[in-house]
C-alpha positions, -999 to 999 in steps of 0.1 A, spaced: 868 -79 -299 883 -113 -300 884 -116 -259 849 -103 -259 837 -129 -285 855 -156 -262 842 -151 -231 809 -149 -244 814 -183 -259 829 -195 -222 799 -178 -207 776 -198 -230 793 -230 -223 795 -225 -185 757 -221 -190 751 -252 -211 774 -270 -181 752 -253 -154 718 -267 -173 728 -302 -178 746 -301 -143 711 -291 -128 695 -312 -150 716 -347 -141 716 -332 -99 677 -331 -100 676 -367 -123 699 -379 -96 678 -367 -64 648 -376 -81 661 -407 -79 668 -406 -42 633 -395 -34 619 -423 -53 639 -449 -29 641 -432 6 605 -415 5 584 -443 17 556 -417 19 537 -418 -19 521 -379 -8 558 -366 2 577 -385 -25 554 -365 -47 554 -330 -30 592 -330 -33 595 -337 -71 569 -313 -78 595 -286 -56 622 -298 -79 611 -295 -110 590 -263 -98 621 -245 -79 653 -247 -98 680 -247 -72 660 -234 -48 646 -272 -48 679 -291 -52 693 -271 -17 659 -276 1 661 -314 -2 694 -313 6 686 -295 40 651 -311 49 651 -332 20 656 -366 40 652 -377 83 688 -382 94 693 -368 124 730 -372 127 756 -405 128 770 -399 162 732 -385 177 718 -421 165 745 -445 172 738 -431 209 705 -433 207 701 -466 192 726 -476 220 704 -461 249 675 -474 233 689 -511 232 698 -504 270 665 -497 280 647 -525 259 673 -547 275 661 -531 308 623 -536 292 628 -572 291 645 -579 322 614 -565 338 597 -599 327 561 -581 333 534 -599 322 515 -569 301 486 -596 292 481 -600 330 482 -563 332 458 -555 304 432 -584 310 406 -564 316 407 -544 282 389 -551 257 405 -574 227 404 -538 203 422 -517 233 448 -547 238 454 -544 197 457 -510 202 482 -516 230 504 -542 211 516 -514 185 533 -489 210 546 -523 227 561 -536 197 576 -502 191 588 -489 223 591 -524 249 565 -498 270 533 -517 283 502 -504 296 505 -498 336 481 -498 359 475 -481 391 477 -445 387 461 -411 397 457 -388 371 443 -348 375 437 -326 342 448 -292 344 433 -271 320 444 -237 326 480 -220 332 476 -208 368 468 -241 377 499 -256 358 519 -236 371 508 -239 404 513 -278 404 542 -283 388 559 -252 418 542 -273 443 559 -306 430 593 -288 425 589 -271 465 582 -307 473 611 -324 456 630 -346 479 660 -366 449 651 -362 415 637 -336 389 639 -342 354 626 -312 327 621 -315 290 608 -291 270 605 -275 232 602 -238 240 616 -226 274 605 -184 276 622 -168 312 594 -147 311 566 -141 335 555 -168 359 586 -189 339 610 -168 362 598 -181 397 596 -215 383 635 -212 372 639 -199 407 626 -227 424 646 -255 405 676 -233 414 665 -234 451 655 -272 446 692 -278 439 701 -260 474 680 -287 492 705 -317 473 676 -320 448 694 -336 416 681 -313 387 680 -316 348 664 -294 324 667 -307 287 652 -278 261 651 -280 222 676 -257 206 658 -242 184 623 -243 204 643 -227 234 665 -205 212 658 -174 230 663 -193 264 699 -204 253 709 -170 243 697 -156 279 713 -154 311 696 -178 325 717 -209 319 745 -193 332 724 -186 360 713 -217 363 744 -235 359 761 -214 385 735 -227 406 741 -265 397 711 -273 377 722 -297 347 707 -278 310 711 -295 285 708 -284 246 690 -315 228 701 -314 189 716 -282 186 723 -265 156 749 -244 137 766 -244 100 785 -280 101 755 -296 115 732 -281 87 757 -302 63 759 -334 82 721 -329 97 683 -322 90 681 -293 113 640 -288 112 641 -323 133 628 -311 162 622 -321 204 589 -317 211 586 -336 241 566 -317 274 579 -337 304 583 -331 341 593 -358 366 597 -354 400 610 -383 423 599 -408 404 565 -408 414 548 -376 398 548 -368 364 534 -344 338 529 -344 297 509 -325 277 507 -297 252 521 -270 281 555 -257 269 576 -236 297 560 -200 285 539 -178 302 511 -173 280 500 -134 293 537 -126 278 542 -153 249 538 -145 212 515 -117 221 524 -98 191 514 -129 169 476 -115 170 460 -149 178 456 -143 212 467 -164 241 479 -196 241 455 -224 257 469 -253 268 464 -288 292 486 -308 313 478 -339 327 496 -351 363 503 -381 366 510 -405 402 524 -436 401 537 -456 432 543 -490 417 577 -505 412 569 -503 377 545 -470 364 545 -447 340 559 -423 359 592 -441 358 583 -450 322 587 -408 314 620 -406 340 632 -431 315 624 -417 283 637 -381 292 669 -398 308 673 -417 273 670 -380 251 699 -366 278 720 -395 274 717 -392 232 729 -356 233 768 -358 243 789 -389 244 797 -376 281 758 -378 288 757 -411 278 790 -426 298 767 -421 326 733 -438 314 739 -474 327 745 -463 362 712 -444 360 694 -477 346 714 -498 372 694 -473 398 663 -478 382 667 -516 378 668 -512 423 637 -492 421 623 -516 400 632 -547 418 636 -541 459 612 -515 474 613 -480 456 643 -463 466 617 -435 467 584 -450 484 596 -439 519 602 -403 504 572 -400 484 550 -402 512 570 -368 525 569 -357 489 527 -363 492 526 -343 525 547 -318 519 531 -314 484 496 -310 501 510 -287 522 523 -261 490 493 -266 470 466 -261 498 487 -226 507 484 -218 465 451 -234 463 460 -262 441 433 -292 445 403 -275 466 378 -286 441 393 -320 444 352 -332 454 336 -307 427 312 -324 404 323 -326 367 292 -331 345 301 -357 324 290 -355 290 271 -387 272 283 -407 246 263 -394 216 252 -360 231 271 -336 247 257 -318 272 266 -276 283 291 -284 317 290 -258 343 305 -226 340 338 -215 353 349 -252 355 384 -247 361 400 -281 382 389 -317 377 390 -343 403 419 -369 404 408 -404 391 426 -429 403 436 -467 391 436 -456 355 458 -478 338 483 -457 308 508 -464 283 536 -442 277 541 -438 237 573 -418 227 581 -412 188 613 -403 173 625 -407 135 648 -434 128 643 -449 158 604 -456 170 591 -453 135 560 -435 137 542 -451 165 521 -426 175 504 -418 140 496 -458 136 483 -460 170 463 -429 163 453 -437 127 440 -479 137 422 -460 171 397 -441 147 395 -471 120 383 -489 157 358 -461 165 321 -475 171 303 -443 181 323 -411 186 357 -396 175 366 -358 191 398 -341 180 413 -311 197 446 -298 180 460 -266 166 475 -278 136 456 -304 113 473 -315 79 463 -348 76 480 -373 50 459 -399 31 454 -426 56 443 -400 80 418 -382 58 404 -415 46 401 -433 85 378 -396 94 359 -398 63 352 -435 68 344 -432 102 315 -403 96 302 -422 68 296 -456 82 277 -434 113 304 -424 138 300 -387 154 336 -369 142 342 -341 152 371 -318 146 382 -284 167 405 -260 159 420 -227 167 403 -200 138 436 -183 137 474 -202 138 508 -194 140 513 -204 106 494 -190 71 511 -220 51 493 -242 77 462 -225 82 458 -228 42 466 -264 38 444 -273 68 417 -254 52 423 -273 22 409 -306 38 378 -289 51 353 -295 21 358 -335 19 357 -334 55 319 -317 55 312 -337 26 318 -369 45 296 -356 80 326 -350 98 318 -318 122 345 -287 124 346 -267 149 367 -232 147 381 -221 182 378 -184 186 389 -180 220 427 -179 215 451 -200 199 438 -234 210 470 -256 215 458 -286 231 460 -323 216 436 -345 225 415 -377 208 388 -392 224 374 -427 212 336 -433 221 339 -426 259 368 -453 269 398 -444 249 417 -410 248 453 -401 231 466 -372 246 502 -358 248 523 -334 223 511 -346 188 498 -321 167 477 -341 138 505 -329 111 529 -350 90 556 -331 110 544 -348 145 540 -381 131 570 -383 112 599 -356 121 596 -348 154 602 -368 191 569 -365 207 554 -384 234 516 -393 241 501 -413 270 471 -435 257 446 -438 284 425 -467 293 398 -456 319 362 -446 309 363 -417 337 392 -400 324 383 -399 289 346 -387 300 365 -357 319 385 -348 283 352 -349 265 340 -325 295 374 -301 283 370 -308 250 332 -297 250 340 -265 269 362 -257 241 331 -266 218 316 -239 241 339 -215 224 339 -225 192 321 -217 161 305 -247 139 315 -246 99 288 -249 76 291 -269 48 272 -244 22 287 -212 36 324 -227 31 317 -243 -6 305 -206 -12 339 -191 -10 355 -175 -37 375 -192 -61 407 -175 -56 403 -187 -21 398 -221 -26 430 -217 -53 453 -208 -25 440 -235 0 447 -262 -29 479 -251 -40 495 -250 -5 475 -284 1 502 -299 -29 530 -288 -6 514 -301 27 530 -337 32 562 -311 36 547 -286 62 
């Protein structure tokens, strides 16, 4: 009776302990999230989880709590980054000379990602938008077929399934040719790649893979694991490029049993023969993300920027073989029918009113001397680039604003620079897919619709599949278009890239793509959606507290 009457004295003090131990742990990380959150929204969110969650909070911040994306993974990247800024500056390019004939807003505009990155606005280059798979992949087999040096890869998700197969086969048979191949995919976007065959595969066949910010127990200690590599890049030879929303999958096979129907996604290539371009600009950036992954990767990064300082400054080590890369190009893609409706006639919509396009539009013609700026975002080390850029681009908007993106969880500065913009007469309008990947997203997103009517701004919901494009368009001069879905997690956890295009013609042909989407869309009316239930509107609004975590 005594032992008994004991231990449940112990038990009661080991449960005072345990209260004021929680109590002084959440105090103490309250704390924290009161000095590192610079964000007021997500400062918020995460002391409402702590105080809401017991424990369940406490280990969550410690896991996703704070961006640190691990000591030795920064230092290198700092250390690459410096390199290439060094290499940014040595370039002593005039970007004023370059960008004299933008306007003073699009030079403003220009300045941010500058600041940010040492990356200018380039001139000179041919773009095509590809807004379908088959075409894609078409393109980007005709580019590897074509490869004469160099082929850099990086990806989120790579899925060996499907029409991913023959592509993996080609950059194996790319390597027979003395093709120097890398394919960089995120560990946990690529998770069912890495546990595949195919990197043995591919290794055996001497194509470099590379696992950028892996993850396993130790590094969930020392690590935020749910920062993530977003990037979609493809360079070949240093003279062709792609970006985009495309990931390596093959959308008749991936997330099928997801019920939200295919994927639909847009790619934009890029051609670039100038000693400087933005082709060489994306080389550089996916070089940088290889180097930051092992300290062996980055041993070898100055002697890949020593090459590129010779392609920069004598005659591109790659100009004589590009013009065999063009031919033999033409060659692959007239046999897979790449490029015959190279002389079709896009109807370009107007400014204000978008007219129907033709039907079955499924290539656009190249446009050519379109000057671009590449604009890569990573935590801790870029800031958050892209979301300023992104967020003073609609503050600038005179006439029109079009979004396209599969994810929208805005944060205050972004809610307030779309409702300002409809109010003070600007056309907003804002597509998205009907269903997502994600319920917690699809609620909070849904969260933001009412202000959004109430302001004028025009939603449209995307029935057609899961619509994964990322596109803005700004009046008819100014587009944004890369990886960025318009979530806190884009603009502030994960490495994305975006190109911000400066050519009237281009931006007219993504309002064409983003009106054929229109096409497919449903408009939501304002009265129908305030007459939804109240228990729906409860659930949107409670998820909405949580969404600067999402």
């Amino acid at each position: 009776m005594g032992l008994l009457l004991e231990w449940s004295i112990v038990k009661t003090l080991l449960l005072q302990l345990g209260v004021i131990a929680h109590f002084l742990i959440t105090l103490w990380l309250v704390v924290r999230v009161i000095q590192q959150q610079r964000h007021q929204s997500v400062a918020i969110a995460w002391i409402a989880v702590l105080f809401a969650l017991p424990v369940i909070g406490i280990i969550g911040y410690m896991l996703f709590g704070e961006i640190n994306i691990g000591h030795q993974y920064r230092k290198r990247s700092l250390m690459a980054q410096k390199l290439l800024r060094d290499f940014a500056n040595a370039q002593q390019i005039d970007f004023n000379e370059i960008s004299k004939n933008l306007d003073t807003e699009a030079r403003q505009l220009s300045n941010i990602a500058l600041l940010k990155t040492g990356l200018g606005v380039y001139d000179h280059h041919t773009l095509t938008l590809m807004t379908d798979a088959d075409h894609i992949f078409a393109s980007l087999l005709a580019d590897i077929r074509a490869a004469n040096t160099m082929i850099l890869l990086e990806f989120y998700i790579v899925s060996p399934q499907g029409r991913v197969i023959e592509l993996l086969e080609a950059l194996m048979a790319a390597t027979q040719r003395g093709v120097s191949v890398h394919l960089l995919a995120d560990s946990v976007g690529s998770h069912a790649f890495f546990r595949s065959q195919w990197v043995k595969k591919l290794k055996d066949a001497d194509v470099f893979v590379h696992e950028s910010l892996p993850v396993g127990l130790f590094k969930t200690i020392v690590k935020r694991i749910d920062i993530r590599n977003h990037r979609k890049l493809a360079i070949f030879d240093n003279c062709y490029g792609y970006t985009g929303s495309f990931n390596l999958i093959d959308p008749d096979f991936f997330k099928q049993n997801e019920h939200v129907g295919k994927w639909i996604d847009v790619m934009i290539r890029v051609e670039g023969h100038d000693n400087v371009n933005s082709v060489k600009a994306m080389a550089l950036v996916t070089t940088t993300d290889i180097s930051a992954e092992t300290n062996a990767n980055f041993s070898g990064l100055k002697k890949i920027v020593n090459r590129f300082t010779k392609s920069f400054y004598t005659e591109s080590l790659y100009i004589g073989t590009s013009k065999l890369h063009h031919h033999k190009l033409q060659h692959v893609a007239n046999s897979r029918g790449v490029g015959q409706n190279a002389n079709t006639h896009v109807a370009q919509p107007p400014l204000l009113n978008i007219l129907p396009l033709q039907s079955n539009l499924q290539a656009y013609p190249s446009v050519s001397q379109v000057s671009l700026q590449l604009i890569p975002s990573a935590p801790e080390l870029t800031g958050h680039v892209i979301y300023e850029t992104l967020v003073c681009a609609i503050f600038a908007a005179k006439k029109q604003v079009v979004i396209t993106t599969p994810y929208f969880v805005p944060d205050d500065a972004l809610l307030l620079a779309l409702t300002t913009a409809a109010k003070r007469g600007v056309k907003v309008i804002l597509n998205v897919p009907k269903k997502v990947d994600s319920l917690l997203v699809r609620f909070a997103s849904q969260a933001y619709f009412e202000p959004l009517l109430s302001a004028g701004v025009q939603i449209y919901l995307f029935n057609a599949g899961l619509l994964h494009a990322k596109i803005l368009c700004v009046d008819d001069d100014y587009c944004l278009f890369g990886t960025v879905n318009m979530d806190m997690r884009s603009f502030y956890l994960n490495m994305e890239v975006s190109m911000a295009i400066y050519n009237r013609t281009m931006t007219q042909q993504m309002l064409t793509c983003q009106h054929e989407y229109l096409q497919q869309s449903e408009p939501l009316q304002r009265d129908g959606w305030q007459q939804r239930s109240f228990g729906a509107k409860f659930l949107d609004n409670a998820i909405r507290l949580f969404s600067p975590l999402l």
